[in-house]
BAMI-143039 format. One record per residue (C-alpha): residue number from 1; residue in one letter; x, y negated, z negated. Coordinates in nm, 4 decimals, always signed. Each point is the difference from the previous one (the first is absolute). Example, Ala and Ser with C-alpha at 12.3 -4.5 7.8 and 13.67 -1.06 7.14 Angstrom:
2
<1,'a',<+1.2300,+0.4500,-0.7800>> <2,'s',<+0.1370,-0.3440,+0.0660>> 
# end
This chain:
330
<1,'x',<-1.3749,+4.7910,+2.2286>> <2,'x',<+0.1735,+0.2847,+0.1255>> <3,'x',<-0.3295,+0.2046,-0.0149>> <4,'x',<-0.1453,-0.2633,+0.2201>> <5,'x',<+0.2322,-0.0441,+0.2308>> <6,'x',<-0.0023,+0.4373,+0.0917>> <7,'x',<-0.3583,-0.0162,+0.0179>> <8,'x',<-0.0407,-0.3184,+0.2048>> <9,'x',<+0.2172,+0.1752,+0.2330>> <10,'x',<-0.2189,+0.3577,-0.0529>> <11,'x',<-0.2492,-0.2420,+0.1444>> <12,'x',<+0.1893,-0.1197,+0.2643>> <13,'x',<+0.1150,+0.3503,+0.1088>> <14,'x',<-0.3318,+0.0972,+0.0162>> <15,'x',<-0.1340,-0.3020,+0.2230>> <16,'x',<+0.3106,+0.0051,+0.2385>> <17,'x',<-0.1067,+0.3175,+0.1838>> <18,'x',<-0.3821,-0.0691,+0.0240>> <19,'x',<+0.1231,-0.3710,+0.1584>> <20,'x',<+0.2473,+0.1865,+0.2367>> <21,'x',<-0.2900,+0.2905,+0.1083>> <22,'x',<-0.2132,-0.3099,+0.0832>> <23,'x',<+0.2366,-0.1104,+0.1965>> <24,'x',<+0.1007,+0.2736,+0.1744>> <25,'x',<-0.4057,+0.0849,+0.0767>> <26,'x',<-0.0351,-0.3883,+0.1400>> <27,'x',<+0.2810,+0.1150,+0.2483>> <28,'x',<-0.2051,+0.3518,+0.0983>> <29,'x',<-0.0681,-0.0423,+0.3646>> <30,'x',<-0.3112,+0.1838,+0.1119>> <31,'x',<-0.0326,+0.1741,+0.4174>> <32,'x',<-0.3404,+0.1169,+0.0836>> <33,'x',<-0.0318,+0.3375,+0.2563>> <34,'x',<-0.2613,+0.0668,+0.1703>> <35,'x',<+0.0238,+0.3498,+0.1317>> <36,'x',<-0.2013,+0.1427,+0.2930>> <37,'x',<-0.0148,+0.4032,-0.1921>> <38,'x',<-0.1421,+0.1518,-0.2524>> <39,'x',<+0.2425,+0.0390,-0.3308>> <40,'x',<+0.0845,+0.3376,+0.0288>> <41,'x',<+0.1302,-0.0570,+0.3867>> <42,'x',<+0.3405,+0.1199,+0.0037>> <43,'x',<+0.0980,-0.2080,+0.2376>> <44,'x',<-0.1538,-0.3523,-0.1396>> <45,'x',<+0.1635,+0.1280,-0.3054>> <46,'x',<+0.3647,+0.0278,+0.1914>> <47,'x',<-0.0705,-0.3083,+0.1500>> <48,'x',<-0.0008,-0.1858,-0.3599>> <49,'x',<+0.2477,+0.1726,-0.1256>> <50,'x',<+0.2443,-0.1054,+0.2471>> <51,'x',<-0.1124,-0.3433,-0.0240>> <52,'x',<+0.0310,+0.0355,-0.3653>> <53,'x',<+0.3999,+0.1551,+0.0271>> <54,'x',<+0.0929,-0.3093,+0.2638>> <55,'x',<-0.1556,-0.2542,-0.2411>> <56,'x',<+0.2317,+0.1698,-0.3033>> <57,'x',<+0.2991,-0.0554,+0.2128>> <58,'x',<-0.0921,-0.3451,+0.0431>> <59,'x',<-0.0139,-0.0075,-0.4097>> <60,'x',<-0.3764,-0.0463,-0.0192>> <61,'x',<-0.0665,+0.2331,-0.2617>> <62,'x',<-0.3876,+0.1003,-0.0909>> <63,'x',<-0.0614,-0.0538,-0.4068>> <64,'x',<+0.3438,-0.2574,+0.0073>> <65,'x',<-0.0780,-0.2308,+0.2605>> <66,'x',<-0.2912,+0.1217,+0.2602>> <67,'x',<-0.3418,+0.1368,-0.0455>> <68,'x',<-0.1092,+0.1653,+0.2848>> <69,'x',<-0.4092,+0.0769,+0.0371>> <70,'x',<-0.1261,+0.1910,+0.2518>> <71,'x',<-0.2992,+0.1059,+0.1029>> <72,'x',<-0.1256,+0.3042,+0.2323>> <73,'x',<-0.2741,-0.0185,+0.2885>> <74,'x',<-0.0109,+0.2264,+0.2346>> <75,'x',<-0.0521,-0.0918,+0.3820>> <76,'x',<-0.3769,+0.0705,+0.0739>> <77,'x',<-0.1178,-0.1525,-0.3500>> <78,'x',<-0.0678,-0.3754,+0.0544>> <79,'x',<-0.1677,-0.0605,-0.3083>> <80,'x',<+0.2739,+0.1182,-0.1963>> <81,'x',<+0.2770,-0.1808,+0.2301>> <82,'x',<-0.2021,-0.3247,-0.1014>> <83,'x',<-0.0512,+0.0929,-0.3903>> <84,'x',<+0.3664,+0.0601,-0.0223>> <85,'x',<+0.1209,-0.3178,+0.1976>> <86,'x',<-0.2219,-0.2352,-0.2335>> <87,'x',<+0.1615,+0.1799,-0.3024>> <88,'x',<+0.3609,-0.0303,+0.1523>> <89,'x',<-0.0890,-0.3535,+0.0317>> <90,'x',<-0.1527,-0.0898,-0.3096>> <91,'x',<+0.3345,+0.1152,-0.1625>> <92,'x',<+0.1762,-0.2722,+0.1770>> <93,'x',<+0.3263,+0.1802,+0.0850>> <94,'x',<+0.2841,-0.1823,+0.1698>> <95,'x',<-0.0195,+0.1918,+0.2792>> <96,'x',<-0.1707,+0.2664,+0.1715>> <97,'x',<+0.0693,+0.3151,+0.2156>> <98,'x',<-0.2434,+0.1375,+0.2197>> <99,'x',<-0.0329,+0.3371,+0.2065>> <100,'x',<-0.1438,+0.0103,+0.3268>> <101,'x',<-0.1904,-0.2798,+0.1996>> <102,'x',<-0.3789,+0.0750,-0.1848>> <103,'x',<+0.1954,-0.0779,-0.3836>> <104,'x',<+0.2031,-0.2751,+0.2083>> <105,'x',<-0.3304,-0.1747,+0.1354>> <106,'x',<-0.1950,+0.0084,-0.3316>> <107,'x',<+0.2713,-0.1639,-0.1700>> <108,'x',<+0.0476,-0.2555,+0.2061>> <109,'x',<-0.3839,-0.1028,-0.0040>> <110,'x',<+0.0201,-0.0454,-0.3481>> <111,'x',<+0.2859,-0.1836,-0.0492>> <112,'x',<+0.2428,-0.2440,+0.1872>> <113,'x',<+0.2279,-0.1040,-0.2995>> <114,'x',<+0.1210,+0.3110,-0.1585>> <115,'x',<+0.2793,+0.1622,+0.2323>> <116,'x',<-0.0741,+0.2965,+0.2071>> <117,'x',<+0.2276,+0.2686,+0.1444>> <118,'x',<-0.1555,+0.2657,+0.2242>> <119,'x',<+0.1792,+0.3279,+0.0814>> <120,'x',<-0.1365,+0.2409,+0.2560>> <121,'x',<-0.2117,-0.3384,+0.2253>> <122,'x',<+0.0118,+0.0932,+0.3856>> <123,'x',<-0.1613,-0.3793,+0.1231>> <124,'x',<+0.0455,-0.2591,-0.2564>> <125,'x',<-0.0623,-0.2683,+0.2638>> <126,'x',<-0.3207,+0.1444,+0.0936>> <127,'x',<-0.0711,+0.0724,-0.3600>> <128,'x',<+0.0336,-0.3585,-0.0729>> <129,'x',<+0.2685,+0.0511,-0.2560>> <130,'x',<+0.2642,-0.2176,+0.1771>> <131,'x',<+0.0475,-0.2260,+0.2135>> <132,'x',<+0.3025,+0.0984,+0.1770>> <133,'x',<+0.2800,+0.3081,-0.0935>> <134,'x',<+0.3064,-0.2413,-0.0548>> <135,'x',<-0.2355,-0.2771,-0.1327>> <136,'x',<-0.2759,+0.1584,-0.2212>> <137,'x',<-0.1304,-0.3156,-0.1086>> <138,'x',<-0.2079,+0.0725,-0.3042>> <139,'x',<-0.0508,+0.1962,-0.3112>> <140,'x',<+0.0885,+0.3450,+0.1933>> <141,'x',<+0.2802,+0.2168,+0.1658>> <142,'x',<+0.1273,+0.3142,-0.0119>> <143,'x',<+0.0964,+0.3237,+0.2101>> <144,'x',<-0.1556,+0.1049,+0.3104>> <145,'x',<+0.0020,+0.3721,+0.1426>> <146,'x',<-0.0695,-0.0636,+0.3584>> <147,'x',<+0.2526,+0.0722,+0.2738>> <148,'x',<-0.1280,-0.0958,+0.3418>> <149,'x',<+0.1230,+0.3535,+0.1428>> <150,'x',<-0.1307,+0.1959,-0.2534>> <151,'x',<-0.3368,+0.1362,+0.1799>> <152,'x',<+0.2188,+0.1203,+0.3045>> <153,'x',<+0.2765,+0.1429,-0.2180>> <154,'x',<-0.2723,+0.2318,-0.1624>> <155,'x',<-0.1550,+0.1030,+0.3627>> <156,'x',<+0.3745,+0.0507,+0.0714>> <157,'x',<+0.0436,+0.2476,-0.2560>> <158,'x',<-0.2858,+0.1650,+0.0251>> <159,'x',<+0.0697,+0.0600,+0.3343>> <160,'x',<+0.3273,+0.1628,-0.0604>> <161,'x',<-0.1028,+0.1822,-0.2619>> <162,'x',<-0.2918,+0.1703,+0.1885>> <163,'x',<+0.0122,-0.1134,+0.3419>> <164,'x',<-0.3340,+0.1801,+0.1399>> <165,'x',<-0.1721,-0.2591,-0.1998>> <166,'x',<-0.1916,-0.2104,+0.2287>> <167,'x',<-0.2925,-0.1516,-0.2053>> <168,'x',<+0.0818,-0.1922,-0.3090>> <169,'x',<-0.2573,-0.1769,-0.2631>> <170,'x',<+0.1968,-0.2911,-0.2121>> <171,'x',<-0.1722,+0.0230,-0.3366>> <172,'x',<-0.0853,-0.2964,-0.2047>> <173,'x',<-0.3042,-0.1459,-0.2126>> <174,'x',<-0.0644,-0.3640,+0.1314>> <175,'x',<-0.1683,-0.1167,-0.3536>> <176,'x',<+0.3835,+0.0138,-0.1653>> <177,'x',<+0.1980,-0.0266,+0.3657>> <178,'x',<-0.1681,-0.3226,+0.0993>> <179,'x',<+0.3633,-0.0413,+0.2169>> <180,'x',<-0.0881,+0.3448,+0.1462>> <181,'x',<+0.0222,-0.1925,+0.4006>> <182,'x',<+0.3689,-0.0269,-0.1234>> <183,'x',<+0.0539,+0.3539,+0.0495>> <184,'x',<-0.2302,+0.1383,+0.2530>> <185,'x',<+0.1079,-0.2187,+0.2493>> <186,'x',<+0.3456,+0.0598,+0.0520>> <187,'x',<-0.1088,+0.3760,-0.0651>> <188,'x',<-0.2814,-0.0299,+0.3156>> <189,'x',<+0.2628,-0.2059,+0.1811>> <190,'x',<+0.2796,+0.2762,-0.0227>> <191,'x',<-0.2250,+0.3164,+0.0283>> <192,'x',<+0.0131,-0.0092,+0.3767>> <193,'x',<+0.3521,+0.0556,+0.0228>> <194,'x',<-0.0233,+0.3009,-0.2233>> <195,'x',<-0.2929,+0.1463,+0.1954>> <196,'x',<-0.2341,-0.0397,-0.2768>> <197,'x',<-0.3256,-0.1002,-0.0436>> <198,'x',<-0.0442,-0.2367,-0.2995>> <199,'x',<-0.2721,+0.0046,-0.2500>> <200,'x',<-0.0919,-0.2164,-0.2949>> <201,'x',<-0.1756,+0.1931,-0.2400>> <202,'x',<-0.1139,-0.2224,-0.3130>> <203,'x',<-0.1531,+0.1246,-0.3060>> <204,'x',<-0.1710,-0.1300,-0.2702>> <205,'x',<+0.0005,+0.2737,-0.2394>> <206,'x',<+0.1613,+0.3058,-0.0644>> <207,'x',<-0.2842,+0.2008,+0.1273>> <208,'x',<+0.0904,-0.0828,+0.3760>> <209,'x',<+0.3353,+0.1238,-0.0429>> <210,'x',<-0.0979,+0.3730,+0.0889>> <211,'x',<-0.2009,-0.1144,+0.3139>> <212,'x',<+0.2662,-0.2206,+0.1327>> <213,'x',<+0.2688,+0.2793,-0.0827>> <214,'x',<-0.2244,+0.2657,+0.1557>> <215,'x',<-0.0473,-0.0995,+0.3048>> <216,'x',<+0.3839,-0.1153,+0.0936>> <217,'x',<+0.0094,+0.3596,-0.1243>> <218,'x',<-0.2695,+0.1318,+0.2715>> <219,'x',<+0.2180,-0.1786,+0.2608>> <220,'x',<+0.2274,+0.3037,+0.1611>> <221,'x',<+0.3024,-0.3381,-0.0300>> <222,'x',<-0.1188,-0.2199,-0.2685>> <223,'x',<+0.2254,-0.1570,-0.2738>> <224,'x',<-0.0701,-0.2446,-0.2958>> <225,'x',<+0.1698,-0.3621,-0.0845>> <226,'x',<-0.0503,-0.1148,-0.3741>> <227,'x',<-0.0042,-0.3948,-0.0126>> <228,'x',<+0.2094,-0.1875,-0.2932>> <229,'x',<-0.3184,-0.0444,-0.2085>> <230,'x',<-0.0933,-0.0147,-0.3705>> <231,'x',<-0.3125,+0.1966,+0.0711>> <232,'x',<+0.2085,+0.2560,+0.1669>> <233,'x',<+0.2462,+0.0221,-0.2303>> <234,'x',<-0.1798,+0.0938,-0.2962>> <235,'x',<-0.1882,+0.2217,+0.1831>> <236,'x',<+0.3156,+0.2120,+0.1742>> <237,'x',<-0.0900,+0.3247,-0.1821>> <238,'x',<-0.3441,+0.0268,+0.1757>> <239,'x',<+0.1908,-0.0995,+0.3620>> <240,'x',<+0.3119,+0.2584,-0.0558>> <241,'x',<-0.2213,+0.2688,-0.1508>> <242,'x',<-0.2523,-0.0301,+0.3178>> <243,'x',<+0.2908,-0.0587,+0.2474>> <244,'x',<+0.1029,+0.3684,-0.1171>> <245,'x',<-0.2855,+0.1450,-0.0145>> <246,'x',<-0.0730,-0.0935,+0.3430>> <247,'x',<+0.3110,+0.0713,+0.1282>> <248,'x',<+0.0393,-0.3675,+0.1390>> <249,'x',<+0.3378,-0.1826,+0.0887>> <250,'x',<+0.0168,-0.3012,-0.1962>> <251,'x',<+0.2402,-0.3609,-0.0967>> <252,'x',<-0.0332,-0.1930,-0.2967>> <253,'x',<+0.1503,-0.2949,-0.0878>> <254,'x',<+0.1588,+0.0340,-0.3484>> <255,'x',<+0.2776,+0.2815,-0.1461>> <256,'x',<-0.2568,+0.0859,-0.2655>> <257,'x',<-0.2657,+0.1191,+0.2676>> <258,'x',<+0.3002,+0.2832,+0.1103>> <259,'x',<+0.1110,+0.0831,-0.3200>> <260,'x',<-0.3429,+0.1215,-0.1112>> <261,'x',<-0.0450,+0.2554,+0.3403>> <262,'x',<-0.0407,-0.3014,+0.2228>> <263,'x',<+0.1728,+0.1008,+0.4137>> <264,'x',<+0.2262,-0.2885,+0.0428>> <265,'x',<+0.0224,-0.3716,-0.1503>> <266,'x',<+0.1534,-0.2945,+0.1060>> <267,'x',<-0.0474,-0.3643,-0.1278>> <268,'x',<+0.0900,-0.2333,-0.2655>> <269,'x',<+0.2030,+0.0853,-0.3476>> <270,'x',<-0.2809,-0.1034,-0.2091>> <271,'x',<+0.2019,+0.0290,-0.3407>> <272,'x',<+0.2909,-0.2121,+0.1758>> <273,'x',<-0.2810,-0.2435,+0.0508>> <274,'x',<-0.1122,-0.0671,-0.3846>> <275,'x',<+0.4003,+0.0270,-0.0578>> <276,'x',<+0.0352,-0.3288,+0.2228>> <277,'x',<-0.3073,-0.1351,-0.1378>> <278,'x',<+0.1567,-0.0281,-0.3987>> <279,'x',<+0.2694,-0.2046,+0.1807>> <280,'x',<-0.2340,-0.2664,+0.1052>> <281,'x',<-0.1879,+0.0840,-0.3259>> <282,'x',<+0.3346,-0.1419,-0.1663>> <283,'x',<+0.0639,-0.2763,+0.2651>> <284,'x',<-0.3751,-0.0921,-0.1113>> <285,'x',<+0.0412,+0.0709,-0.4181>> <286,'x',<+0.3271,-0.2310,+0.0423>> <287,'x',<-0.2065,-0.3220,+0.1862>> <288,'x',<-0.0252,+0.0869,+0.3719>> <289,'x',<-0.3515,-0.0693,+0.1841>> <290,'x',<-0.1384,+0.2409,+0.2145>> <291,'x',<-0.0270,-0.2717,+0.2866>> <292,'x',<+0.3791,-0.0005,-0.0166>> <293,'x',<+0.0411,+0.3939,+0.0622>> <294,'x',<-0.0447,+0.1419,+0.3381>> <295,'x',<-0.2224,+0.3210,+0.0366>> <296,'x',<+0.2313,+0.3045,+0.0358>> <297,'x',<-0.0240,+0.2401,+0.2744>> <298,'x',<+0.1010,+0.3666,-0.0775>> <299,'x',<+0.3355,+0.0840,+0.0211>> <300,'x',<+0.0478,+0.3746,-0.0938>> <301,'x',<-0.2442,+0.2900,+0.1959>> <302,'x',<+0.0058,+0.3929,-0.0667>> <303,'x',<-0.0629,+0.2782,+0.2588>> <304,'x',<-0.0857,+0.2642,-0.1976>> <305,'x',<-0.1221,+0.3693,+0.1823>> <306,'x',<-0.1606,+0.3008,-0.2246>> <307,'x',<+0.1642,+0.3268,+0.1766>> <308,'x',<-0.2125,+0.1811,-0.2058>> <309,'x',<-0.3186,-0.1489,+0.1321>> <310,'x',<+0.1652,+0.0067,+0.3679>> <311,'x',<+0.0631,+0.3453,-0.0203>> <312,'x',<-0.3701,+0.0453,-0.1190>> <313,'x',<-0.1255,-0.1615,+0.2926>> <314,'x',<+0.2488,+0.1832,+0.2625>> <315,'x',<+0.1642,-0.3034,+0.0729>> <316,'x',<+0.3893,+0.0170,+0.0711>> <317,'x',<+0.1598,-0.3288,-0.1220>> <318,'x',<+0.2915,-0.1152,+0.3081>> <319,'x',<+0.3332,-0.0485,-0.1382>> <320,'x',<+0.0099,-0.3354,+0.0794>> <321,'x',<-0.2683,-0.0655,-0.2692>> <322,'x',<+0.1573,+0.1831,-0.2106>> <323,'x',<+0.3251,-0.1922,+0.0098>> <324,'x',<-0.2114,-0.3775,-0.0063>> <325,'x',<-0.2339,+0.1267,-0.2857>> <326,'x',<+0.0647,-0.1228,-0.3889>> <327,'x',<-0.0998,+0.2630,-0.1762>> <328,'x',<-0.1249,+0.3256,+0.1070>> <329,'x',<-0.1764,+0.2076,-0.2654>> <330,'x',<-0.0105,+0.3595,+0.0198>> 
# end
């Protein structure tokens, strides 16, 4: 009997943990990304880490009780945007994060029941992704980068920076900035005051970057705006590198743009962004509907100025940008 009874419970020790790992897997909750780089983009890759760290805090731990899948297509590759939405779909996650208005829109054509949050969206009105900002009112919300005065806070800076400038092109591709009107018009509207002409200068590939860059260049006062733009931003190198090589005063609107040679940045803290998003990632994990969580406006913004690249231009920067700026990076 006794021989029985210590194998019976050899049995049971053996069952117990295979009927507590099921368990355990039942209670896995799964977030889909869809990501608007290429995998070995440093800065997509900073972006999910810090989602990743905010979502630990909240004790959602990947392999104990999250799977996170995530899948990379680069702005400017359509057919691969739409390959990896269907697979992010087909996996049926509880939720999904996308980058950037392009990943944002696909999604939402293919599905109106699985939850969406969108990081990096300048017009999610116009998009069609909500309804209202306090009230989104369907399957969608998330964080939105514009700032109304953002287009004349760049001219502003530019202008200080290197005030002969007097001919600016904004920079933008309007296949992946459909909400491009959102910028260039306050930026045509405030380039008066400034004594500037304004110029919108779209591209479609990377091959008109030179022209475009070129002839600001050829101007004896022209100067260079980069739009917030997925297209853009995977494409910086090419801008930077050609902005000096040609010797060409230029914005951008993210830290990363500066940190890699870029003149002078200003705009939204993208990695605060996907920080905020793991919080409604939670709120959404623990029950909460989208159509119950107002889209986010940005709340943190960098000024960032390369004094290397300033110097290598001949531009002095004024003490008075000096003491607003960030970060300066010498």
């Amino acid at each position: 009997m006794r021989r029985r009874d210590f194998v019976a419970s050899l049995g049971g020790g053996v069952v117990w943990p295979l009927a507590v790992r099921a368990q355990d897997a039942d209670q896995i909750r799964r977030i889909g990304m869809l990501m608007a780089y290429a995998e070995s983009d440093r800065e997509g890759q900073a972006f999910v880490t810090a989602f990743r760290d905010r979502l630990q805090k909240l004790e959602w731990a990947e392999g104990r009780n999250l799977r996170i899948d995530i899948r990379w297509a680069k702005a400017g590759d359509p057919e691969l945007r739409q390959r990896s939405a269907t697979e992010i779909i087909a996996l049926n996650p509880d939720l999904i994060i996308a980058h950037g208005t392009p990943s944002t829109a696909t999604l939402a054509k293919k599905t109106r029941t699985i939850p969406i949050i969108f990081v990096n969206v300048t017009d999610p009105i116009g998009g069609g992704f909500v309804a209202s900002f306090p009230r989104p009112g369907g399957n969608v919300t998330g964080f939105t980068i514009y700032e109304p005065t953002l287009a004349g806070k760049w001219l502003e800076l530019l202008k200080e920076l290197a005030p002969g400038v007097a001919k600016v092109a904004f920079l933008f591709n309007p296949t992946t900035a459909p909400y491009a009107e959102y910028y260039l018009a306050p930026f045509k509207a405030a380039a008066p005051s400034f004594g500037v002409e304004a110029i919108a200068a779209p591209v479609r590939d990377k091959v008109e970057f030179e022209p475009i860059v070129a002839a600001q260049a050829g101007e004896a006062n022209g100067g260079l705006i980069v739009m917030p733009d997925t297209f853009t931003t995977i494409h910086r190198k090419e801008i930077i590198t050609l902005a000096a090589r040609y010797r060409l005063a230029a914005v951008y609107p993210f830290r990363f743009f500066t940190a890699q040679g870029g003149l002078l940045s200003y705009g939204t803290d993208t990695v605060d962004q996907y920080r905020r998003a793991a919080i409604y990632a939670d709120h959404v994990l623990k029950g909460r509907k989208p159509a119950d969580l107002p889209v986010q406006f940005p709340v943190k913004f960098d000024l960032v100025i390369n004094l290397k690249t300033a110097k290598a231009l001949g531009l002095n920067v004024p003490p008075s940008l000096f003491a607003r700026a960030d970060e300066v990076i010498e």
